[in-house]
C-alpha positions as CSV (number, residue, x, y, z in Angstrom):
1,X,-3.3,15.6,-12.4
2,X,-7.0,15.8,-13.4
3,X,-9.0,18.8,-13.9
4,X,-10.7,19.7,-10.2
5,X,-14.7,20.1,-10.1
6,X,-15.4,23.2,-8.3
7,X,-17.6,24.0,-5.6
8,X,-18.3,27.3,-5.0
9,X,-18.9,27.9,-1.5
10,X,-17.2,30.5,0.0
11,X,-17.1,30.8,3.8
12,X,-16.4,33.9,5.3
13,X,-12.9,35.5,6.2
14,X,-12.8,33.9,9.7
15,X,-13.5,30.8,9.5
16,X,-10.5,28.2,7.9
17,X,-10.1,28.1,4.2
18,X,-9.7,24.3,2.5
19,X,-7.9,24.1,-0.7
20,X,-6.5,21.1,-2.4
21,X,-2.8,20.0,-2.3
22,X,-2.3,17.0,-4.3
23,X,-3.8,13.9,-5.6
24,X,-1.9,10.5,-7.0
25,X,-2.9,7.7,-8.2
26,X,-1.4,4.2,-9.4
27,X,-1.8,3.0,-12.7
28,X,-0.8,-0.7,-12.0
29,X,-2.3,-2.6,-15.2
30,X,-3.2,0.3,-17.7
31,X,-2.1,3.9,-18.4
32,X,-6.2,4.9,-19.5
33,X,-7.9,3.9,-16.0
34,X,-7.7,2.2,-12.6
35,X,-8.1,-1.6,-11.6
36,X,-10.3,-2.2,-8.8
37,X,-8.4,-3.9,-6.0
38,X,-5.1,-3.6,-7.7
39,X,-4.5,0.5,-7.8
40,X,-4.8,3.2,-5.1
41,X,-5.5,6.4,-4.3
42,X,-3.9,9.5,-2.5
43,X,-6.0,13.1,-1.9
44,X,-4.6,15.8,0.3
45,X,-6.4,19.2,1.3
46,X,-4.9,21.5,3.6
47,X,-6.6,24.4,5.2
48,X,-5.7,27.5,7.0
49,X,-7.0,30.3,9.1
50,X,-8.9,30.3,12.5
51,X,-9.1,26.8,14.2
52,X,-12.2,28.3,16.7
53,X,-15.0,28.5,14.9
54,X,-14.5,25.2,13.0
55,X,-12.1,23.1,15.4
56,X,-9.8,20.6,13.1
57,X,-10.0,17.7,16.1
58,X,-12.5,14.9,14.7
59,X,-13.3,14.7,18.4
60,X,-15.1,18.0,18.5
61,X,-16.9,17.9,14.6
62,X,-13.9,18.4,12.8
63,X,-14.2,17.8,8.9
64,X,-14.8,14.7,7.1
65,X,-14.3,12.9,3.8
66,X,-17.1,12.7,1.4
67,X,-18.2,10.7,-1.7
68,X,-20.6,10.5,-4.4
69,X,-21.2,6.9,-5.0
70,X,-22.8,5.8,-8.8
71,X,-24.6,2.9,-7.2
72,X,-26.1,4.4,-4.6
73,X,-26.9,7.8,-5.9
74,X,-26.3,9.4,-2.7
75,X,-22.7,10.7,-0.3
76,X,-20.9,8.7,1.5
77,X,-18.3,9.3,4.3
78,X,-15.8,6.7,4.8
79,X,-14.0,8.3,7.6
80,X,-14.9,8.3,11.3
81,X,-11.9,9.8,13.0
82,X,-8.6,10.9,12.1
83,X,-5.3,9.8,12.9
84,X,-2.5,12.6,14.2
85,X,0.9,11.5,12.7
86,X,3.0,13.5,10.5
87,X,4.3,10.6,8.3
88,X,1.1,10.1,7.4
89,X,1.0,11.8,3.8
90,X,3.8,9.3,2.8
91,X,1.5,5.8,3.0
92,X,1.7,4.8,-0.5
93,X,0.2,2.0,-1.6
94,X,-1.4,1.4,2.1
95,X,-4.4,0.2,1.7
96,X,-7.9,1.8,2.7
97,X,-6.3,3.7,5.2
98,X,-8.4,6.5,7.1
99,X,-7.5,10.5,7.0
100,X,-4.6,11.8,8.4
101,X,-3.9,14.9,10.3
102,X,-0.5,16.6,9.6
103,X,-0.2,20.1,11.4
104,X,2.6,21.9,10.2
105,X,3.5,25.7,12.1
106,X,0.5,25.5,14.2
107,X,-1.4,27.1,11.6
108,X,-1.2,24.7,8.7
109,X,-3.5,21.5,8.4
110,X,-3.0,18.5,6.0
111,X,-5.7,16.4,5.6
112,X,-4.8,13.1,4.2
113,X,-7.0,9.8,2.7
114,X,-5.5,6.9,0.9
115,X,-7.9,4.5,-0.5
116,X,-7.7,1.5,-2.4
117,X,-9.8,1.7,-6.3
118,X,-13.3,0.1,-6.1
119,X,-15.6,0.5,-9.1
120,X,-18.6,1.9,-7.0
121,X,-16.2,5.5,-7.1
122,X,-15.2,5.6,-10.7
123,X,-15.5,9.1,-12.3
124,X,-17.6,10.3,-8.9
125,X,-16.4,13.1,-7.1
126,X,-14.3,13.4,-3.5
127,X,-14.4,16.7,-1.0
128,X,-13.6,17.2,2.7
129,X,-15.8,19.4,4.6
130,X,-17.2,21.1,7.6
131,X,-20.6,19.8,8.3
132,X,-21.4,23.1,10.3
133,X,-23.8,24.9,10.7
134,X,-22.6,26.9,8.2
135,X,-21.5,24.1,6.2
136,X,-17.7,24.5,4.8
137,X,-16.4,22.2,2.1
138,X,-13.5,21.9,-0.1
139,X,-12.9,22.0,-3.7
140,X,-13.3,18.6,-4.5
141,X,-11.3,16.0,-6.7
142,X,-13.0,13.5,-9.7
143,X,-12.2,10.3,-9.0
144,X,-10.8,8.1,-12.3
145,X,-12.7,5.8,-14.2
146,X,-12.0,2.6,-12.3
147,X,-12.6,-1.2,-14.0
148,X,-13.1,-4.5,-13.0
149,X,-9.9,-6.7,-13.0
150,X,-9.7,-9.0,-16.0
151,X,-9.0,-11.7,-13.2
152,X,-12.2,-10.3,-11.1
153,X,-13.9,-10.2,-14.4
154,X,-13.3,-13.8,-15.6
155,X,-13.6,-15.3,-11.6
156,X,-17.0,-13.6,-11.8
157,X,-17.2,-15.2,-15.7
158,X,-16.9,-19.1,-14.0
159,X,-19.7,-18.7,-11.6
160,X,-22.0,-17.6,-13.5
161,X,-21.5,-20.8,-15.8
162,X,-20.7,-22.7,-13.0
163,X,-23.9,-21.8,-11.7
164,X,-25.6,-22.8,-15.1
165,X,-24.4,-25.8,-15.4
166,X,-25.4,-26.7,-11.4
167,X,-29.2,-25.5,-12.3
168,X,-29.0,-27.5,-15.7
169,X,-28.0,-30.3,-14.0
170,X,-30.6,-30.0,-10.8
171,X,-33.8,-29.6,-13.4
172,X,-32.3,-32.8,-15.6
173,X,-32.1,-34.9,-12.0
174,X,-35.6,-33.3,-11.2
175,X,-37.0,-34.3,-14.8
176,X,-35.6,-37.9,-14.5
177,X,-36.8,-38.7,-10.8
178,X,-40.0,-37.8,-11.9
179,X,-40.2,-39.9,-15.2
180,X,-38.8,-42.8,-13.7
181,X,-41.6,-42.4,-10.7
182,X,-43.9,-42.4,-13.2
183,X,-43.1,-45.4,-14.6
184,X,-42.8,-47.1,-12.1
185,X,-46.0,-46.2,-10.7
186,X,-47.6,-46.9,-13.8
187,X,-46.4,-50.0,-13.7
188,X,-47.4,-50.9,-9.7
189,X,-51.0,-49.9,-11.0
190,X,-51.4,-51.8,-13.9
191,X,-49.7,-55.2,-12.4
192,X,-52.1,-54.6,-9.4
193,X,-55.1,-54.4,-12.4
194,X,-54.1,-57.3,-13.7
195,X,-53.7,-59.1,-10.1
196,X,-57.1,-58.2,-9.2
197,X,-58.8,-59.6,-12.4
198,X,-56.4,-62.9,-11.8
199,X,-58.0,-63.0,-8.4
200,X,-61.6,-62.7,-9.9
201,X,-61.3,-65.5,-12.9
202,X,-60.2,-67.9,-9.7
203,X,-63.0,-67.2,-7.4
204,X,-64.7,-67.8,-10.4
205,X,-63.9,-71.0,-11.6
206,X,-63.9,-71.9,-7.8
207,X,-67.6,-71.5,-7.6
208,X,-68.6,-72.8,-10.8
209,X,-66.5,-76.2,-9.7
210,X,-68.2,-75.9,-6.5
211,X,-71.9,-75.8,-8.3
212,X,-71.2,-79.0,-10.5
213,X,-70.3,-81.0,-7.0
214,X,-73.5,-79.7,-5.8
């Protein structure tokens, strides 16, 4: 298991207390990090204590998922409702499936996501919380770094030449129209040139044939 990130926020004796319960993850193609699209992600929290205050139903504000996301630079929350089933901690390998809700004694919450790896998340940070007012959140898990796919990564490879190539091509169609326009036009102008002085040494010679009848 990897090292938590802490965050201290401690609400007060009343309200529910959040602490994490496990987190898997697959290591499909390498033992050092996670393959986008091919590994997958489990985090469970559970919390206990007083279900007034701070209900657990999503209907009524209940907690939600959170991320940090590198690109963006800002949270996310991937989850808009949660799903009551108490199998639902065991969905391994189910792919981008929203929280779960497992109530165990009637006093005992397990909060469930399962996610599939996507680079945006690698090494960012995942917490469930409260939004409040107060605010209550979690301790929170770091994600694993998470890579490309060598297939992704060699997929992407090909259309980037492919594109190349098509815009190498386009400008070398592009730079041939135009030169054989050219020529051709250069061409229509100076045969038409040439037609018109043709035109002019025959009226010529017309008249000066004409003047020696006269």
């Amino acid at each position: 298991m990897l090292p938590l990130l802490f965050l201290v926020l401690r609400p007060a004796l009343s309200n529910p207390m959040f602490s994490p319960k496990n987190f898997e993850h697959t290591n499909s193609c390498n033992d050092k990090y996670l393959v986008e699209g091919k590994d997958f992600l489990i985090f469970e929290f559970e919390a206990t204590g007083s279900n007034s205050t701070y209900p657990f139903n999503q209907g009524l504000f209940g907690p939600q998922f959170y991320y940090t996301t590198a690109i963006y630079n800002n949270i996310f929350s991937p989850c808009g409702g949660f799903d009551y089933d108490d199998a639902c901690t065991n969905r391994r390998g189910e792919r981008d499936a929203c929280s779960c809700l497992e109530v165990q004694n009637g006093t005992v919450y397990r909060f469930t996501y399962n996610m599939t790896a996507e680079r945006m998340f690698s090494n960012q940070i995942l917490w469930i919380q409260w939004d409040g007012p107060p605010v209550i959140a979690s301790k929170s898990y770091r994600i694993p770094e998470i890579k490309v796919s060598q297939d992704n990564h060699d997929m992407r490879l090909m259309w980037k030449i492919f594109i190349f190539v098509g815009v190498v091509v386009l400008l070398a169609t592009v730079a041939g129209v135009g030169a054989v326009f050219k020529y051709k036009y250069g061409a229509f102008k100076e045969g038409n040139i040439y037609g018109q002085d043709r035109v002019s040494s025959d009226v010529r010679s017309q008249m000066e044939r004409t003047v020696e009848l006269i």
